[in-house]
N, C-alpha and C positions, 0 to 999 in steps of 0.2 A: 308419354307417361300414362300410368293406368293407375286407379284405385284398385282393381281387382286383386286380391290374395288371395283368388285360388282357394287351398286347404291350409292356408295359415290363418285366418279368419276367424275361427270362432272359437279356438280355442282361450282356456282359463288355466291357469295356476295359480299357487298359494304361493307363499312369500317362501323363494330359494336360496340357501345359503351354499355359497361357492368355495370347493377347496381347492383351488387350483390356481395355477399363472401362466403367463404364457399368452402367443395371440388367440390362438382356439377360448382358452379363458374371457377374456375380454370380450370374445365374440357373442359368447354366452352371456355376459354380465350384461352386454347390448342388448342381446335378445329379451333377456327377464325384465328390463326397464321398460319395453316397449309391450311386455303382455298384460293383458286384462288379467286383473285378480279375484281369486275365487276365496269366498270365506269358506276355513277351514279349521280342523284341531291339528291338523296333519303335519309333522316339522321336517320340511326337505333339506336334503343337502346333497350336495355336488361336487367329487372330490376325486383325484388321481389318487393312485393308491398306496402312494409315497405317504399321503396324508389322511389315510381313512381310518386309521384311529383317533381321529379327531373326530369321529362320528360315534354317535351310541350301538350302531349295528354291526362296527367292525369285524368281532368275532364272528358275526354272519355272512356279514362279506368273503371274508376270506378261505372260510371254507365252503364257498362257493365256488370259489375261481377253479377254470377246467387244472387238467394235470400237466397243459404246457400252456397255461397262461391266456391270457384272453387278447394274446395279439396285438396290433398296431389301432385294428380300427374296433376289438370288441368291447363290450359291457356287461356290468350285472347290474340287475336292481333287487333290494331286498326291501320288505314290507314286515316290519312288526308292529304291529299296536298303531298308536302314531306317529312313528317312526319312519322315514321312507330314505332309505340310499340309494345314490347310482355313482357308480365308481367306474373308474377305466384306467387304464397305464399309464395312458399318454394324451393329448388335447384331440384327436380324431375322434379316438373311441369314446371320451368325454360328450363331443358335441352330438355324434349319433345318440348316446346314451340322454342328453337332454332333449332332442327331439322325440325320442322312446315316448320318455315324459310328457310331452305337449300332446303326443297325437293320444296317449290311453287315459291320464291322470284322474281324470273323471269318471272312467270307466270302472278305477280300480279299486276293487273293494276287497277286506279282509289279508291275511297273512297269505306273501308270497316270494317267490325266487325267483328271477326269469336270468340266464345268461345268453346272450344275444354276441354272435359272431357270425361275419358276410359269409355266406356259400363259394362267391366268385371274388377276386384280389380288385382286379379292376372291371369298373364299372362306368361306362362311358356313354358321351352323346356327342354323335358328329352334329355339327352344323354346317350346310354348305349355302351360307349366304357369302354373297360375293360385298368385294369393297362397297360397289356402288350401292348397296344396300337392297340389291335383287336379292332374292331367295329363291336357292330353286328345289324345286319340288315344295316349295314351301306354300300353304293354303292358310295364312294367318297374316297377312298383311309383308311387311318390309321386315329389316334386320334389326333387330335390337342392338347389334353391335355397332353397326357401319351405315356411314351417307357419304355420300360424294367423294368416295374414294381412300376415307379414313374412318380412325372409329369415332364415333359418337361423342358431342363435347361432356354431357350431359352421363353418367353411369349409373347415377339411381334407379333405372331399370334394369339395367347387369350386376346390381345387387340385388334387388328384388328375386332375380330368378336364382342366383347362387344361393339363396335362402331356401328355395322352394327345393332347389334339387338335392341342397345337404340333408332335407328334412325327408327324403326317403332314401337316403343311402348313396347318390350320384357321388364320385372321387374324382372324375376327372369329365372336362372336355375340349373338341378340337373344334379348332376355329380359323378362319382364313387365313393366310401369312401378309399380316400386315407391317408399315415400317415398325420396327424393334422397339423404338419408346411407345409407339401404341399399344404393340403386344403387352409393353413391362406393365404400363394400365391395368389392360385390362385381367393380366395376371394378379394382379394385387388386388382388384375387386376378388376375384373366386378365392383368391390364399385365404379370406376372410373368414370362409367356409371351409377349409380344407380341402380345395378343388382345384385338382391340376392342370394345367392347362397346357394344349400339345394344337400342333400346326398342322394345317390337311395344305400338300404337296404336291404338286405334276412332278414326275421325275421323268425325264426324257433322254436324258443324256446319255455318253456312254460308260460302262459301269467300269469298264477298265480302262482307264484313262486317267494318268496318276493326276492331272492337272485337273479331272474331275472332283475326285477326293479330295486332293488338296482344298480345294476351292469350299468344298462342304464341310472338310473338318474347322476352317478357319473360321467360317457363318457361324454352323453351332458354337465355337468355342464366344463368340461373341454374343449369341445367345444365354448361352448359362452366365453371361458376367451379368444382362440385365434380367435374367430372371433364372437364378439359381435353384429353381424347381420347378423349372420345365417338363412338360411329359417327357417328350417328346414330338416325332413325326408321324401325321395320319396322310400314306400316299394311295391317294383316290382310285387312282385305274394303273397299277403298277401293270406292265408290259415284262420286260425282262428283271427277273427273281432275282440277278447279281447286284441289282440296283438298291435292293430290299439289303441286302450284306452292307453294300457301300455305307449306306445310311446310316445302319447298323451300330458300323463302328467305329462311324463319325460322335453319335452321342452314348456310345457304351461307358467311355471315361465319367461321365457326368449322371452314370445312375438313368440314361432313357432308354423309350422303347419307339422302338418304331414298327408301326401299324400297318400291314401291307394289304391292302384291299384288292381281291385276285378274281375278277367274276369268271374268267374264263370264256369271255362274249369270242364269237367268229363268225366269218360272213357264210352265211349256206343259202342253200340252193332248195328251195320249195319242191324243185321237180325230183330231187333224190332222197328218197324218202330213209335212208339209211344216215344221213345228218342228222348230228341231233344234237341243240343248242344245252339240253340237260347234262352232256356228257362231258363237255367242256372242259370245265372245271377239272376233278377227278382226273381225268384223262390226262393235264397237264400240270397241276399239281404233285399227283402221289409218284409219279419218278422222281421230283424235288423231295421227296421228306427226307429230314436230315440232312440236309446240304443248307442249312439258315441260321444262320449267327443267332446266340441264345435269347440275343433282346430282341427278334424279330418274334411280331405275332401275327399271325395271316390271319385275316378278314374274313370268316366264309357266311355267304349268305345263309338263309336257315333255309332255304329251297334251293334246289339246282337252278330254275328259270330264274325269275324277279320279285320276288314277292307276293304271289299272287294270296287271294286271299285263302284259298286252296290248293296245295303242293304237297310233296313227301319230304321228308327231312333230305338234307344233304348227307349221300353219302360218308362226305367228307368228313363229318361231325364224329361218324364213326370208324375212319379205319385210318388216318392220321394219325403215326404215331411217335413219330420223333422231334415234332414241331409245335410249338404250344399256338395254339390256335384260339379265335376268338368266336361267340355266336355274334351275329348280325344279326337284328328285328330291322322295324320300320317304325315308328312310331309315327310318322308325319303320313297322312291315307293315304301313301300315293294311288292304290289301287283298290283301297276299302272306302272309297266315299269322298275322299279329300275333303275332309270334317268339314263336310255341307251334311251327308249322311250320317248317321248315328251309327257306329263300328265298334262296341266295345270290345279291344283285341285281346284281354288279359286271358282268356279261356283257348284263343288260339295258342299266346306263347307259354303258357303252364302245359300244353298237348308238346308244343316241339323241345321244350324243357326237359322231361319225363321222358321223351321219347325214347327206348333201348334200344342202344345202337346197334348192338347183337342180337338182339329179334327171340333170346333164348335166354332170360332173365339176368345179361349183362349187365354195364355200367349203363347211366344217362348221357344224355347229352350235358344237362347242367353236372355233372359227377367228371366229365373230361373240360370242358372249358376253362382256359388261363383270363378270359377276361366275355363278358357280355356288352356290347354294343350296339349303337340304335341310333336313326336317325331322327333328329327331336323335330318336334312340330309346332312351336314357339314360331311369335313374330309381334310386328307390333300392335296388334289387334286389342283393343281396348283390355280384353279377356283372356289373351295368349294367347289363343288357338283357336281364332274365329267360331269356331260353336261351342258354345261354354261346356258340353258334356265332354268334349274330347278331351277336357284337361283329366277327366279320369284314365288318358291312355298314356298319358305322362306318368302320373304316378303309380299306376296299375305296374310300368316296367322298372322304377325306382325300387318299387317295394317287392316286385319279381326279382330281379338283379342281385335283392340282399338276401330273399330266402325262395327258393325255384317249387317248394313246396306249399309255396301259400294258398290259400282257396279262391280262385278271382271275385266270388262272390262277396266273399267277406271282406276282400279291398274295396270293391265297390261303396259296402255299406262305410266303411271307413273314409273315405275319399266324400260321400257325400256328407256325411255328419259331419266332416271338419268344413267343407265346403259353404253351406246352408245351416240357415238358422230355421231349422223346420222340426215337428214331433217326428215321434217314430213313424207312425200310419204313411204320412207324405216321405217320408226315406224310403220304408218300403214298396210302395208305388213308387218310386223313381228309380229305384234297385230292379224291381219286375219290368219298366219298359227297356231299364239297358242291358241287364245281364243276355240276355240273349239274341242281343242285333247281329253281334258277328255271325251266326246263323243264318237270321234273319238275310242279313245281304248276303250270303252266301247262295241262299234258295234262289232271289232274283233277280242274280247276275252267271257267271258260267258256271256249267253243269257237272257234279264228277270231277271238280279236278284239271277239266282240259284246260280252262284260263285262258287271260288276252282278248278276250271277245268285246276288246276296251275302244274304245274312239285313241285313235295313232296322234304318239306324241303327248295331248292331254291328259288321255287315260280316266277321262273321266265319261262317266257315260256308254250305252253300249254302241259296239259297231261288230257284232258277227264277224265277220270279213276283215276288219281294220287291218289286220296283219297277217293275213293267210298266204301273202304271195309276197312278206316281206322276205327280207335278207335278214330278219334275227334269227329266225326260227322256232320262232313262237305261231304252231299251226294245230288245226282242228282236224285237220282235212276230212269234213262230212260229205257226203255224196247219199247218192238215194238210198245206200243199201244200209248206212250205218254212220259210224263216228267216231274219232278218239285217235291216241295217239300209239302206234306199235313199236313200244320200247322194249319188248321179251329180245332175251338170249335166242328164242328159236327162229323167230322171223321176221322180227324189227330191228332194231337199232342197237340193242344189248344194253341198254342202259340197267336193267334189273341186274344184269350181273355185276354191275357195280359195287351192290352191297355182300355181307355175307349171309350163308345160310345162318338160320331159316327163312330170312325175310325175304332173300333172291327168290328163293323158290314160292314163298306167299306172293310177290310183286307178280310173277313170270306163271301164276297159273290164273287165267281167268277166272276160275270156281273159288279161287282164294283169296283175291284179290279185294282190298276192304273198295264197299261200293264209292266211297267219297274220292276216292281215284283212280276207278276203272277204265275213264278214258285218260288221264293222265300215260298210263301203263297199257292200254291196251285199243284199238279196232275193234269195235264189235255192230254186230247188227243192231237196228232200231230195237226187234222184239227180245232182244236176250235180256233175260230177266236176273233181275238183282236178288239177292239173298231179302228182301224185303216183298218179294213176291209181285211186283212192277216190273216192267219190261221199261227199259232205257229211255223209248220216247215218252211215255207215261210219265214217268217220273220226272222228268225235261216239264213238261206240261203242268202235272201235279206240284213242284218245286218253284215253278214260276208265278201260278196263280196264290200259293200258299205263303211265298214272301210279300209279294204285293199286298195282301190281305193281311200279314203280320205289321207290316208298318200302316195301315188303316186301323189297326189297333193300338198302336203304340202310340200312335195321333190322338185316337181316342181316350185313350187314360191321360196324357196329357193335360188334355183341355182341362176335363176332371182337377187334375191338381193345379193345373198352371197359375189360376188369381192366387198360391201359396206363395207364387215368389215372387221377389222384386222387379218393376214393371221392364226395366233393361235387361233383365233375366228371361224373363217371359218372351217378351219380345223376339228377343236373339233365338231360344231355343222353338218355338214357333211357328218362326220365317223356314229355319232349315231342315223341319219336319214337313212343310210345304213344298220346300225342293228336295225333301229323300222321296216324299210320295209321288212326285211328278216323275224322276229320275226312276223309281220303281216300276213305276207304270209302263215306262220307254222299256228298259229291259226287259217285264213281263212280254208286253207284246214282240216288241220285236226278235225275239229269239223265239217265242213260239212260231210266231209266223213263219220262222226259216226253217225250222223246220220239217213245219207243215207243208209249206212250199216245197222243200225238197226230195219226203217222206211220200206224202198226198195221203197221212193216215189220221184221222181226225182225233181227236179228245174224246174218249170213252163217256164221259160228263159231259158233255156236248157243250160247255163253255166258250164263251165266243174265242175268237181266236181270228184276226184281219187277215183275212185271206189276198 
């Protein structure tokens, strides 16, 4: 069990008056009993729209509403005098509309209108904690859901977090397949919230094999009796796509969807340099488009590799076009720190959000996606997520997920002031050491884009080398003359022709190629020099000494603020500012030194560098 609340903490409201029934209603009626009261003139109310002329704003309300309605899950709030409405159709768009309330009310001054509706339908978080209550990939302690093989007798923590995730827009998440009355549980904790709950799957079987079918259609139909709004199914490492069908239209009767997670991993070979793990995907996917039952939603990571903390977007994001697909994040570090470091990711996925997928002022990424997806980084960690700052990479994708346009900056400041009881001056110094770490560990860890230069397996930590002579195909291949990977059309791998013009043609010419993934895309010499006017090793050198020295600063303002916060606060964020600088230290040197070692061209700055 944890006291921590995260960003439900310190908020205030004035005395709310409720128009609505229903369980969402109720949910709200719990909420408002259990918040701190703000003295005020201000007279709230809170109401479906069946009932909003029960309110004095109604005429404002209602010619506010868009011209096809504010949907399942939207709201408006209207602001006259002291007057304040928030209204919705139905108890979804209700309870977002009253979190609206908690996270600004304080903020809000003067006459206003806001209509508020998700950019994206579904909005999800895998969890892959197992029964036993391992977590994997998980850097936050055990499972909040499950021990010894069941879930948890105890769910006061599986409320807690279904509070936190309705309160930036989360609808649904997946969770291990445990026996049926546990699932029914822990479904009726999240139903509280308006959060659906869906099962991550191995499907192995064979897809045509009516005794298979049979076998799945008669599970879920047992399924929907004890939990009659069920997602559906999340299948982890689907292999054969008819499997994805079967599933399909096992819970099509019952309103589900099923989640097909497709990385397109295969074994390659180091010595042919014409493999290539990026191509995967794509390569065996888009012969499937259109061949997928309409409640299938394919899974596609937001990089061709795995996450790295520097990649190009997927292909796939943009030339899928008959199949409703979903974006994939990471929310839990696997490869940005495993929230020991300080990673704030929210300025990476606003870049792969926006990203054009047509290179020629097309649609988005976020403008094509049927649903955004993320692996959460929750656990039982007094805090959630072992380093208290990383809970802003929770909500940073909560509040991404509902509007793909938000400022990550301005989440930050939003996430900290609901977080901490601190003035402005200490928000903004806590705002300046995190908005720019994903940066920050970007300069020093891999260079450019190439990625993996991670410790095998862990992933935490550098190792040059760790997987240069694996079977994933995750390679660097530097040698003395140069570095990087050659994915071009004309004499690599062809992975740039994956996309369309113009972007094929910007990936596939070195002179064009953006520098943050020129070895991603390309082989080049040490000296070839970047649109920054650095030559590749220099900037290797110069990026590594310059990350190291940003988190020597970020420590530094720290210190400065740190007696502001509570001593377990202090404490915590502290310790793992002592193991980011260590951890930076190792990657500064040891990647320069490979370099060097390999190059024999020193640092223009004559900085040391362990030969």
């Amino acid at each position: 069990m944890t006291d921590d609340s995260a960003w439900l903490g310190t908020q205030r409201l004035p005395e709310v008056t409720v128009h609505a029934s229903g369980a969402l209603a109720q949910t709200i009626r719990a909420e408002l009993r259990q918040t701190r009261r703000v003295p005020t003139d201000v007279q709230v109310a809170v109401c479906i729209m069946t009932r909003v002329r029960e309110t004095p704003l109604w005429r404002e309300v209602e010619a506010a509403l868009p011209e096809h309605g504010l949907g399942v899950e939207g709201f408006v709030v209207v602001r006259r005098g002291n007057d304040l409405v928030v209204a919705a159709e139905g108890g979804h768009g209700l309870l977002y509309g009253y979190f609206y309330l908690l996270r600004y009310f304080e903020w809000m001054t003067g006459d206003f209108t806001v209509v508020e509706q998700p950019a994206v339908p579904i909005r999800m978080l895998d969890h892959w904690d197992q029964l036993s209550g391992a977590v994997e990939r998980g850097y936050s302690g055990r499972s909040i859901f499950f021990r010894d093989g069941s879930v948890v007798p105890d769910l006061t923590r599986v409320r807690a977090y279904a509070r936190l995730l309705a309160s930036i827009g989360i609808n649904a998440v997946a969770v291990a397949n445990a026996d049926l009355p546990e699932v029914a549980r822990l479904a009726g904790m999240f139903r509280e919230y308006g959060i659906a709950v869906s099962l991550s799957v191995e499907f192995t079987d064979d897809p045509f094999d009516e005794r298979v079918a049979r076998w799945w259609s008669a599970t879920i139909s047992r399924v929907y009796d004890a939990v009659p709004d069920f997602g559906g199914l999340v299948v982890r490492a689907g292999r054969d796509p008819e499997g994805a069908n079967l599933l399909a239209r096992a819970v099509a009767p019952y309103g589900g969807t099923v989640f097909w997670r497709y990385a397109g991993e295969q074994k390659h070979d180091w010595r042919d340099r014409s493999m290539d793990r990026a191509r995967a995907a794509y390569d065996q996917l888009i012969p499937l488009d259109g061949r997928f039952e309409e409640n299938v939603v394919l899974q596609v990571k937001h990089g061709p590799t795995d996450f790295q903390v520097r990649e190009p977007v997927s292909p796939l994001l943009g030339e899928l076009q008959e199949t409703v697909f979903a974006l994939e994040l990471q929310v839990t570090q696997e490869y940005s720190g495993q929230q020991q470091d300080l990673c704030y990711l929210a300025p990476w996925w606003r870049e792969i959000l926006q990203f054009d997928t047509s290179g020629g002022g097309g649609t988005t990424v976020a403008d094509r996606i049927g649903a955004i997806v993320a692996v959460s980084n929750v656990g039982d960690d007094p805090n959630w997520t072992g380093h208290k700052l990383a809970q802003s990479n929770l909500y940073a994708f909560g509040r991404l997920a509902w509007e793909p346009h938000a400022d990550p900056v301005s989440l930050l400041h939003e996430w900290a002031a609901a977080t901490f009881a601190m003035d402005d001056r200490t928000r903004s110094e806590l705002v300046t050491i995190m908005s720019g770490s994903w940066r920050t560990y970007e300069r020093y860890t891999a260079p450019l884009g190439v990625g993996f230069m991670v410790t095998p397996e862990t992933h935490y930590g550098p190792s040059v080398n760790g997987y240069e002579y694996s079977s994933r195909g995750t390679y660097h291949f530097a040698d003395r003359y140069g570095v990087g990977v050659d994915r071009t059309v004309k004499t690599g791998s062809g992975f740039t022709g994956q996309y369309p013009e113009p972007l094929a043609g910007t990936y596939e010419d070195v002179t064009t190629c953006p520098d943050e993934l020129l070895l991603f895309f390309h082989h080049v010499a040490y000296d070839h020099v970047l649109h920054n006017g650095s030559t590749v090793l220099q900037h290797i050198y110069d990026t590594h000494f310059q990350g190291y020295a940003e988190v020597e600063a970020m420590v530094a303002r720290w210190r400065v603020v740190a007696e502001r916060f509570e001593p377990v606060v202090r404490e915590n964020i502290t310790a793992r500012f002592e193991s980011q600088l260590a951890n930076a230290r190792e990657w500064r040197d040891q990647v320069n030194t490979f370099f060097y070692r390999l190059s024999g061209v020193p640092d223009t700055h004559g900085r040391t560098i362990h030969r």
